[in-house]
N, C-alpha and C positions, 0 to 999 in steps of 0.2 A: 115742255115748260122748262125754262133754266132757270136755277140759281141766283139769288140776289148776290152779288159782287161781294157785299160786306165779309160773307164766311170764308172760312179759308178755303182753299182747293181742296185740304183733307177731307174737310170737314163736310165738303159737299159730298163727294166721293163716298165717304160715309154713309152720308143720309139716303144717294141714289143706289148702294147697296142694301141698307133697311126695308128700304120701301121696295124694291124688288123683291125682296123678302117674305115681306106680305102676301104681292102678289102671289107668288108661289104657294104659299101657306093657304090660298083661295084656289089654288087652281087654274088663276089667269094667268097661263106663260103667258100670251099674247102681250096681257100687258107689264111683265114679267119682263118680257126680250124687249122691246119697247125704250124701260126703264134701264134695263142695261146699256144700251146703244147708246142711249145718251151719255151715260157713262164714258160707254167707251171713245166718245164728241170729247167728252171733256179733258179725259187723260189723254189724249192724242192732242189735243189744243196745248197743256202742258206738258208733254212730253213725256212723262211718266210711265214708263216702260213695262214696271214691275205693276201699277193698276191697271196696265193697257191691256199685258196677259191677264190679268185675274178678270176683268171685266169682257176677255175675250171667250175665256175657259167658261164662262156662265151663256153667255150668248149661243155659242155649239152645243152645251148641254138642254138650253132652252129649246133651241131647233133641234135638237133629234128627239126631245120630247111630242114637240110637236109634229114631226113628220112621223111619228109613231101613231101617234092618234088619228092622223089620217088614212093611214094602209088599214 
């Protein structure tokens, strides 16, 4: 799901780090990594380097959580 256009890029950025948030806070990495990827859609679309790594750094921590749960 994206974003309505009206918010600012921060601010979306924002709210798709909250809500990944949750997820975690529930135990869904799935939908956890999910919510970060988009993320990571949207600071790659603006260029944003410094959310690219923080929304990158969650995504690896999300997959080694998961690839743990698997073994």
């Amino acid at each position: 799901m994206t974003e309505p256009s009206s918010r600012s890029p921060s601010a979306q950025m924002s709210r798709l780090f909250r809500k990944a948030g949750v997820f975690l806070a529930k135990g869904q990495y799935e939908q956890a990594l999910a919510t970060f990827r988009e993320g990571e859609a949207l600071a790659l679309s603006l260029d944003d380097t410094e959310k690219l790594a923080l929304f990158r750094q969650e995504i690896t921590r999300c997959d080694k959580h998961l690839s743990n749960r698997l073994t």
